[in-house]
Residue, then its C-alpha position, 0 to 999 in steps of 0.5 A: x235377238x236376230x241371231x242366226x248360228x251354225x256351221x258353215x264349210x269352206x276350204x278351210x273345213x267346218x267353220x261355226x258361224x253367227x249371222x245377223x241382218x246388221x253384220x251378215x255371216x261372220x266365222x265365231x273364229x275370227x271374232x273370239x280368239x280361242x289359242x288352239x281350238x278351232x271352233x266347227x259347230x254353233x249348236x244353239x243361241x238364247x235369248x241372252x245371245x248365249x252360243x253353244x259351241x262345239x270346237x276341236x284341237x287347231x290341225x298341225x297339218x297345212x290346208x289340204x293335207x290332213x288325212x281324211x279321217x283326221x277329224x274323227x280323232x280330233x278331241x272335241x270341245x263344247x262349250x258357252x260362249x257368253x256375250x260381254x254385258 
């Protein structure tokens, strides 16, 4: 289908993405609103455009200020993100 996933790192940490030649990158998290997760990792796509998605609990702490290991007790969360047919 064109589609390029997977992870991408800013200042604002590990984002996961989605590139097309149509649109260029693009953060999944500006695209599918998930209240509280922030989504790091776009492991796979299908051919039904189906994403495997791995994400973690939105930080409390304001950019920069998270505690180096932070992430590393983050509960994580995988799951499909489906396209609208």
């Amino acid at each position: 289908r064109g589609m390029v996933v997977g992870r991408s790192s800013s200042a604002k940490g590990s984002r996961a993405f989605i590139w097309t030649s149509a649109t260029g990158m693009q953060d999944l998290n500006t695209l599918v609103a998930v209240p509280g997760l922030v989504m790091t990792d776009a492991l796979s796509v299908n051919k039904r455009g189906d994403i495997l998605v791995v994400g973690q609990d939105a930080s409390t702490h304001a950019p920069g200020q998270a505690d180096e290991h932070e992430d590393h007790h983050a509960a994580r969360r995988i799951f499909v993100l489906r396209p609208l047919q």
